[in-house]
N, C-alpha and C positions, 0 to 999 in steps of 0.2 A: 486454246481452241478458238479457231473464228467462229465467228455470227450463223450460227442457221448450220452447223457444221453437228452431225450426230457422234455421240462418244460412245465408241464400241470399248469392252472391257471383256479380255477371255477368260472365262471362269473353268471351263476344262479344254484341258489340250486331246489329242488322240489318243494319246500313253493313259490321260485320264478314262477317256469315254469305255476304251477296249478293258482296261481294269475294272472300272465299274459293271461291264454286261457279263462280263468273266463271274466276277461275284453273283449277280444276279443270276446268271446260269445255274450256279451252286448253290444255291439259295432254293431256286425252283425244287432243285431236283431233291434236297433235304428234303421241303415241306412238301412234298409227294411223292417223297420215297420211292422216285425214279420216275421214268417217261411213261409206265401203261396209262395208254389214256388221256394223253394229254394233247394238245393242239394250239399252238401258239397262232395269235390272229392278231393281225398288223393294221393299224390302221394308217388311211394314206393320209398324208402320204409319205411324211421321216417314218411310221411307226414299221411301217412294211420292210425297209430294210434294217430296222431294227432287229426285228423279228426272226426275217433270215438270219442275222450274226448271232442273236440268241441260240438259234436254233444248231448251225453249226460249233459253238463253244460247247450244248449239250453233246452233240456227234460225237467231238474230241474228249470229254471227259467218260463217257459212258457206252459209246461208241455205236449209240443206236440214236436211227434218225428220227426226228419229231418231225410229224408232219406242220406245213407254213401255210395258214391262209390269209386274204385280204378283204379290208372292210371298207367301206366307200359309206361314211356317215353324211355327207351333204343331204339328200333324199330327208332325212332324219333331225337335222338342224333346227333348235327354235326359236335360231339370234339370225338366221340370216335377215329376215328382212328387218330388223332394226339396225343392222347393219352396213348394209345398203350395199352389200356383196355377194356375188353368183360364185359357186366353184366349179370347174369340171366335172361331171359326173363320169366315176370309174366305175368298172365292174369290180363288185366285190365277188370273192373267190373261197369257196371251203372245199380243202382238198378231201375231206373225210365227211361223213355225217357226225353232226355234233353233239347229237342225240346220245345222253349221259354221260358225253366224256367231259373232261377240265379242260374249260377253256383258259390258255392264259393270253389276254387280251397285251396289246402294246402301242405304246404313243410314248409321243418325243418329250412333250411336257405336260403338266396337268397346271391347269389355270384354277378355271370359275367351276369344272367339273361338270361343262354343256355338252363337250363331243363326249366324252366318258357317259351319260344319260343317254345319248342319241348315237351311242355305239351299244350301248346293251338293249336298245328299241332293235337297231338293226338288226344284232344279232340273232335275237329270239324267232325273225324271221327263217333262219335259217336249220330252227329246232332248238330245243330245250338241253341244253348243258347241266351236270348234275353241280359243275361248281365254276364262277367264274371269277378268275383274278385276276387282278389288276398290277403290270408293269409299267413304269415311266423311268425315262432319262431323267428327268427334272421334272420336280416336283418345285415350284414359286410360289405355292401358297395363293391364298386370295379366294377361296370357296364361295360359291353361291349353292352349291347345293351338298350334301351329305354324303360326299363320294372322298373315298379315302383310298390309295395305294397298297398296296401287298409289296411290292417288290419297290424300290428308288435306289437310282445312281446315284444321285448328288439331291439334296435338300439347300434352293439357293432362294433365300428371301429379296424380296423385291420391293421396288412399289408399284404401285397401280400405272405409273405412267412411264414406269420400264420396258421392256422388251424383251423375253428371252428368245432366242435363234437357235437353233440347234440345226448346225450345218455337216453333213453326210456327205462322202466321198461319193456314190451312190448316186446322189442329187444336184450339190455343189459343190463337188471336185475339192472338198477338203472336209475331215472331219475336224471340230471345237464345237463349243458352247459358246455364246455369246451373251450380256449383256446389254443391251441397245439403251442410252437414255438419250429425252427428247432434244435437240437444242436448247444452247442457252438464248434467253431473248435477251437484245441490243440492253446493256445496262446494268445485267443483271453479273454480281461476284459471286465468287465461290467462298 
């Protein structure tokens, strides 16, 4: 690898990702003995199409449609300004009231556990859900706060100065997982 050159490494291919939500679909539908009441809520912006593939895999196994809604956590952020980055603000979306039904919440990956905090802020704007769960593609570890997964595609340990990607057809015209690590600097062996 040259100098200043980033080392990408794919930890799941498509055959992987579409296996993993597949499971995850099956998984929901066990531990809630079916779709009454249930409402899958995407956060933007990989989680959203997440959500709809979830959503569609429930269709095909049980043949009734879950409703899909979308969450726009920026508003609700407590890192952006240490950050020192703006997002677009999207409209978030709930196609049902959510008022006592299961939400089952979705993102691409779970980090430090700050959008997952600043997505159930948002949410509760929206009504009070009698239960809400938590799905991720990737789960990397690294907590800051006491937020824990219900559902996981793949469990990929990291280090802090890694990167996970999780790139959608949807998005970026191809679906993988990705690894990102930093360059190596001038000098430095493997």
């Amino acid at each position: 690898m040259k100098d200043g050159q980033r080392n990408e490494h794919v930890v799941m291919t498509a055959a992987d990702m579409g296996r993993a939500l597949r499971r995850i679909a099956h998984e929901i539908l066990e531990r809630n003995k079916g779709v009454e009441g249930l409402v899958l809520v995407g956060m933007y912006t990989r989680g959203v199409p997440l959500a709809f593939r979830l959503a569609q895999a429930i269709k095909e196994f049980e043949g009734q449609e879950v409703p899909v809604g979308s969450l726009d956590i920026g508003p609700y952020r407590d890192d952006i300004p240490s950050r020192g980055t703006t997002f677009p603000l999207r409209r978030s979306h709930m196609p049902v009231d959510i008022d006592g039904r299961k939400v089952i919440l979705v993102d691409d990956v779970l980090y430090t556990g700050r959008s997952i905090r600043a997505a159930l802020d948002a949410l509760m704007d929206f009504g009070r859900p009698s239960k809400v769960q938590l799905v991720v593609l990737v789960d990397r570890g690294h907590r800051e706060l006491p937020i824990r997964p219900d559902y996981v595609g793949r469990n990929i340990p990291t280090s802090r100065w890694e990167e996970v990607h999780v790139r959608l057809v949807e998005v970026d015209g191809r679906d993988e997982v990705v690894i990102v690590r930093p360059p190596e600097e001038e000098g430095d062996e493997e």
